[in-house]
C-alpha positions in Angstrom: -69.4 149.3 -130.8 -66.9 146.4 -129.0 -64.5 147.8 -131.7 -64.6 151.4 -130.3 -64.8 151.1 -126.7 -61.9 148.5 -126.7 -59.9 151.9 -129.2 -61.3 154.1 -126.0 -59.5 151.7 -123.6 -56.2 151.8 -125.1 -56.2 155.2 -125.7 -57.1 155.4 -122.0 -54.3 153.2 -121.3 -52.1 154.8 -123.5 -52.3 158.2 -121.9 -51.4 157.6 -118.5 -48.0 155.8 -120.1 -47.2 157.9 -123.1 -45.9 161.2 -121.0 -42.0 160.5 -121.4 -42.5 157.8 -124.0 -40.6 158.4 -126.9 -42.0 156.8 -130.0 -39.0 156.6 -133.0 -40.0 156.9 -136.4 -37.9 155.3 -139.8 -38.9 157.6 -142.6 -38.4 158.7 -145.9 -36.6 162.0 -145.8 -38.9 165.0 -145.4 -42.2 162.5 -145.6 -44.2 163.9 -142.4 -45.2 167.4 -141.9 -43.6 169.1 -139.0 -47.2 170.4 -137.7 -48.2 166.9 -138.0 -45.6 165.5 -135.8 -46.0 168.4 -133.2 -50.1 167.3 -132.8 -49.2 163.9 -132.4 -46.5 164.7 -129.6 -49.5 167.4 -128.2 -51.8 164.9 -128.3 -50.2 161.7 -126.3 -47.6 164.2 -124.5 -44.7 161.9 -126.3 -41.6 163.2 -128.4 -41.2 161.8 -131.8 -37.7 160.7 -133.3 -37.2 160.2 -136.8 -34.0 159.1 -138.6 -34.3 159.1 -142.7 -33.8 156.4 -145.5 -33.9 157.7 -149.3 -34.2 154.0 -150.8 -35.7 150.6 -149.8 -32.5 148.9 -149.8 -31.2 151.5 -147.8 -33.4 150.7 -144.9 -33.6 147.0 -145.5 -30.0 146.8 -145.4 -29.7 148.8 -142.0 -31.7 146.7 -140.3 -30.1 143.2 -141.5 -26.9 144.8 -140.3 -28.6 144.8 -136.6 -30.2 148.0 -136.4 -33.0 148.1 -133.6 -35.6 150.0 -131.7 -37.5 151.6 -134.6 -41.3 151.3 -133.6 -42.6 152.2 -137.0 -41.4 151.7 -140.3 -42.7 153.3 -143.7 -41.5 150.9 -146.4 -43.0 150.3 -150.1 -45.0 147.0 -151.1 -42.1 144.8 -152.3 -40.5 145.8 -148.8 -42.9 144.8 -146.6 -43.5 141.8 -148.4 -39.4 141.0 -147.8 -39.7 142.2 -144.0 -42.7 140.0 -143.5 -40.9 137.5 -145.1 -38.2 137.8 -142.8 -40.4 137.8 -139.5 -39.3 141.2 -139.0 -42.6 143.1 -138.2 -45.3 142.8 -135.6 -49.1 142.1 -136.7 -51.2 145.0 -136.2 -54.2 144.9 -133.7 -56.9 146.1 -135.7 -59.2 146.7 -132.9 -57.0 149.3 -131.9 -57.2 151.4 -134.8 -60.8 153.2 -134.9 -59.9 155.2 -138.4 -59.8 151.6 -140.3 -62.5 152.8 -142.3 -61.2 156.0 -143.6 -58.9 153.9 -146.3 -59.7 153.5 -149.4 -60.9 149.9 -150.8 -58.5 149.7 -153.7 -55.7 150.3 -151.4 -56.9 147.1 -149.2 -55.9 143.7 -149.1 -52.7 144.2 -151.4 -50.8 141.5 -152.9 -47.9 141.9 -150.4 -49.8 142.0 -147.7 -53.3 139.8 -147.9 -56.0 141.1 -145.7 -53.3 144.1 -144.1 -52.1 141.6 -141.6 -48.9 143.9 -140.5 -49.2 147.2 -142.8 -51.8 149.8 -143.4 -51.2 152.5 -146.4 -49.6 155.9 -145.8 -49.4 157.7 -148.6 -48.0 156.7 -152.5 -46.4 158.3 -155.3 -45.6 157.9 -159.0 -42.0 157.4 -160.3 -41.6 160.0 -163.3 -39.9 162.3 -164.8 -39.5 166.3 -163.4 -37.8 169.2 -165.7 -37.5 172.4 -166.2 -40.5 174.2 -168.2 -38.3 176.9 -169.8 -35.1 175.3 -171.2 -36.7 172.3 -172.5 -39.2 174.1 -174.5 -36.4 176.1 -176.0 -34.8 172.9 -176.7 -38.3 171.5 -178.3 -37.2 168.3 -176.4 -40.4 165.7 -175.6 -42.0 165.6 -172.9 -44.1 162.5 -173.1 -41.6 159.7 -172.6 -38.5 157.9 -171.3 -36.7 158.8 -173.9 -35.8 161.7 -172.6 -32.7 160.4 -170.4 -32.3 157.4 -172.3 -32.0 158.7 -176.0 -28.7 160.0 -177.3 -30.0 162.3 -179.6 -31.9 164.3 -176.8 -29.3 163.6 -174.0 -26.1 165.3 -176.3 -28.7 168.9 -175.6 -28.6 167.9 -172.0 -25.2 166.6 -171.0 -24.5 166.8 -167.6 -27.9 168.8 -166.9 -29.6 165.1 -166.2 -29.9 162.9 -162.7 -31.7 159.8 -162.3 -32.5 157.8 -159.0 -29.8 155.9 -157.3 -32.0 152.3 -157.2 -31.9 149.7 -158.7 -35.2 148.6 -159.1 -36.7 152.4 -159.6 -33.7 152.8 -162.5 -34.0 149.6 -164.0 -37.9 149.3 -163.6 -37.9 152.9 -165.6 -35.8 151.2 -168.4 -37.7 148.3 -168.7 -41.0 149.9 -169.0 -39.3 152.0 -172.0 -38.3 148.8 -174.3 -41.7 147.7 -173.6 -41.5 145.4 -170.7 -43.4 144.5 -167.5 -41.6 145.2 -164.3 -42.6 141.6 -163.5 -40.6 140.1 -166.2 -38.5 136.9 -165.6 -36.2 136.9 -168.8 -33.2 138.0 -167.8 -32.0 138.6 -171.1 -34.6 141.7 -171.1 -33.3 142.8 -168.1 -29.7 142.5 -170.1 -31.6 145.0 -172.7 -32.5 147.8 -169.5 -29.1 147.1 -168.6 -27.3 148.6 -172.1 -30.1 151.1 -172.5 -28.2 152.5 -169.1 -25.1 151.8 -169.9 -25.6 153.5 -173.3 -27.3 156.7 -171.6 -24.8 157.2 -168.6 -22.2 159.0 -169.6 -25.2 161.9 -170.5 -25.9 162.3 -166.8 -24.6 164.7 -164.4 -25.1 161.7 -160.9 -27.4 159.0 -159.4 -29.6 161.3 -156.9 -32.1 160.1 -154.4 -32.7 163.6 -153.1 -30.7 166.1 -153.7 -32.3 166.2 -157.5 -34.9 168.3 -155.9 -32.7 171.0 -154.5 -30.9 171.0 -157.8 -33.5 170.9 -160.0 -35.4 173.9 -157.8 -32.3 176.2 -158.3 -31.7 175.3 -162.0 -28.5 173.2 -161.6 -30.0 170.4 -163.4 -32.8 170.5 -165.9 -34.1 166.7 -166.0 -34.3 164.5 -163.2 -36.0 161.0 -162.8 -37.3 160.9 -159.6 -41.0 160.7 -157.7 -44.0 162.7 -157.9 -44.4 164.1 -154.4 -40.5 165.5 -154.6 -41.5 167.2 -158.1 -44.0 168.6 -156.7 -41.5 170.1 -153.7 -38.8 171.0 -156.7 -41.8 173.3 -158.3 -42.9 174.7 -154.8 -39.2 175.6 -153.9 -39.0 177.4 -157.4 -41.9 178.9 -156.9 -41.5 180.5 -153.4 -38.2 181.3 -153.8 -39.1 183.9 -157.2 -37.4 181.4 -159.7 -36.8 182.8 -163.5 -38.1 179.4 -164.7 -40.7 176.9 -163.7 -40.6 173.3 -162.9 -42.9 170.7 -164.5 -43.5 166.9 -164.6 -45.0 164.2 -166.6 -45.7 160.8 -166.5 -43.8 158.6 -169.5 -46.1 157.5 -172.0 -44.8 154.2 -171.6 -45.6 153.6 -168.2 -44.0 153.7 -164.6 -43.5 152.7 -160.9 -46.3 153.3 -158.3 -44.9 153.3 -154.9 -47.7 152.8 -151.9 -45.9 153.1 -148.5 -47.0 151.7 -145.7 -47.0 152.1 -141.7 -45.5 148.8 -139.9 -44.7 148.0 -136.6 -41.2 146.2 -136.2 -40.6 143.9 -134.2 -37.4 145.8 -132.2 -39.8 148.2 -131.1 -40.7 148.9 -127.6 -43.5 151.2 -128.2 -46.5 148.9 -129.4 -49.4 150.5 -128.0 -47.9 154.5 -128.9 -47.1 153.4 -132.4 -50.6 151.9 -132.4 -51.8 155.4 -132.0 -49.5 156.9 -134.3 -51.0 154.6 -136.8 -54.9 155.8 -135.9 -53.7 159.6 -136.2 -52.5 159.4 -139.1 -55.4 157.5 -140.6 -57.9 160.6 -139.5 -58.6 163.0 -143.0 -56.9 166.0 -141.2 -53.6 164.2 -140.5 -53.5 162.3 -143.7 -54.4 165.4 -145.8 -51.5 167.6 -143.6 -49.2 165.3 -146.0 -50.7 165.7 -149.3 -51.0 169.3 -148.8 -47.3 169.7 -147.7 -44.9 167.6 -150.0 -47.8 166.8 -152.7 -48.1 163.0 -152.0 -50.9 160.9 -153.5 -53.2 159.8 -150.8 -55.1 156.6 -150.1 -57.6 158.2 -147.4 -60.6 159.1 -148.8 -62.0 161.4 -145.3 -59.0 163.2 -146.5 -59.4 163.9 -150.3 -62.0 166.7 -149.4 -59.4 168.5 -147.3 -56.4 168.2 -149.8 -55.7 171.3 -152.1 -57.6 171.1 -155.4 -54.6 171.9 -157.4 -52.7 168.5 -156.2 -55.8 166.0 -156.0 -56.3 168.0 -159.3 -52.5 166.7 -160.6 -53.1 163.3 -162.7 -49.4 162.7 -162.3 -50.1 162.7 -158.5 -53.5 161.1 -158.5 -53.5 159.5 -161.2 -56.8 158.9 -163.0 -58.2 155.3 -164.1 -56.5 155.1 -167.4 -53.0 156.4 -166.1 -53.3 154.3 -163.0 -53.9 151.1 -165.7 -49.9 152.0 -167.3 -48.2 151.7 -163.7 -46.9 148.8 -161.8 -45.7 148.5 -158.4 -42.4 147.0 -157.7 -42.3 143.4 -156.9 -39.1 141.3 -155.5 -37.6 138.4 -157.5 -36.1 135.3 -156.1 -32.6 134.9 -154.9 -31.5 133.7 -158.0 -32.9 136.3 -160.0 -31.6 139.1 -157.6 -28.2 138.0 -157.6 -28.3 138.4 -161.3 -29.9 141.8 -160.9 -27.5 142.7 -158.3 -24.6 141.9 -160.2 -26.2 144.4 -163.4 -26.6 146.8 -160.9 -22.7 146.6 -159.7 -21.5 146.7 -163.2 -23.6 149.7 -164.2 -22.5 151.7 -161.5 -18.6 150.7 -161.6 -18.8 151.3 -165.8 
């Protein structure tokens, strides 16, 4: 009851505050719905402003290089655990968040955050692969595995028809769960293996995408792309609504792949505490939360919204994955300096090649 009442009085507070407060939102491209936003800004009479990262690094990298003034950040596991490393985030104040309760307990208390000192889940998605139904049926190519943009003999039918995510770690990760490997291996002579397995399928592919796969993929310019579950399922919508000759499909590898479970932070630049507080509470309620699943097909960690989610995505095993799928998938987890200079420089050398 203390809990609730104290919620009450900082909503209270909040109100008579919030009318020209502007609360400013670091995102993944296209990873809010625009009804969403507009209840929010209806509800606390605020304006929300979002600017858009398509990678980890990408953000991370901003803010070292002095950006400030975000309130609220959505960054994967391993990046929370290096902002928190850095000092970079505020801790949340859990009293005033009253939807706590709505999250589910496997996505509580994760290894990069223990006890969810600073970051609450948002929303997560599988790293796989997306293609179109019609021409690789006609090519008979498998649709099962990482071999499909890593394998010569299926990439010569596909040559220049092929993206695959401009990251490191999502690109590398893929790779290394292909030759068998955990994503949490320390050999770098493994790594060395992902590394030629690139190297060797490169020349195949038509670019490094982080997001304009789904476009292309959606109007048929490309035909494979690596890339996550919640933008497959936007690549198949697209195709779909727009009266496509072809359909869009997606699998997850056989071997294995990346889970991604973003998070909602507070930085430590922002000014907006008690609004991003609030931000964080809305989207915790099962309407809000299932407003995202519903619009760009992303898995969902809030089990007051699961009921409200369309049947046909909760339905999806590639975007909720089921207990046996969800035992072949490994988050992303952040080496030590040593180990990521030697990563880094892998990285450099397959791009430049």
């Amino acid at each position: 009851m203390l809990r609730y009442l104290f919620v009450l009085f900082w909503a209270l507070a909040g109100e008579a505050a919030c009318a020209a407060d502007t609360l400013y939102l670091y995102n993944w491209n296209n990873y809010i719905a625009e009804e969403t936003v507009q209840r929010f800004e209806a509800r606390c009479a605020c304006r929300v402003r979002q600017d858009y990262y398509s990678d980890n690094e990408e953000m991370l990298a901003k803010l070292e290089a002095g950006a400030v003034g975000y309130d609220i950040l959505v960054p994967t596991g391993n990046a929370v655990e290096t902002l928190i490393r850095q000092h970079a985030l505020k801790p949340l104040d859990r009293r005033a968040i009253a939807h706590l309760d709505n999250i589910r307990p496997e996505f509580l208390d994760p290894w990069y955050d223990p006890g969810n000192r600073y970051s609450l889940p948002y929303a997560y998605s599988v790293t796989l692969i997306g293609y179109n139904v019609d021409r690789l049926h006609a090519l008979g190519l498998p649709l099962d595995s990482w071999a499909l943009i890593f394998e010569p003999e299926y990439l010569q039918k596909l040559k220049g028809r092929v993206t695959v995510l401009n990251s490191q770690k999502e690109l590398m990760g893929a790779a290394m769960k292909y030759l068998g490997y955990s994503l949490q291996e320390h050999d770098m002579h493994k790594w060395e293996q992902a590394k030629a397995l690139i190297l060797r399928a490169k020349p195949y592919w038509a670019a490094f995408s982080n997001s304009t796969y789904i476009k292309d993929l959606a109007i048929g310019n490309i035909w494979v792309a690596h890339g996550y579950s919640n933008d497959m399922f936007r690549a198949r919508e697209d195709a779909r609504a727009a009266g496509r000759p072809f359909a869009i499909g997606f699998f997850t590898p056989k071997e294995g792949a990346v889970l991604a479970v973003d998070n909602m932070v507070l930085h430590r630049s922002g000014r907006q505490t008690a609004l991003a507080h609030r931000f964080i509470d809305f989207m915790l309620e099962g309407e809000n939360s299932a407003s995202l699943a519903n619009a760009i097909g992303a898995g969902n960690p809030n089990r007051a919204a699961l009921p409200l989610i369309a049947p046909e995505i909760t339905g999806d095993r590639n975007i909720f994955p089921d207990a046996e799928r969800m035992r072949r998938l490994e988050m992303i987890r952040d080496f030590g300096p040593a180990e990521r200079r030697i990563l880094g420089r892998m990285w450099i050398e397959i791009k430049v090649r």
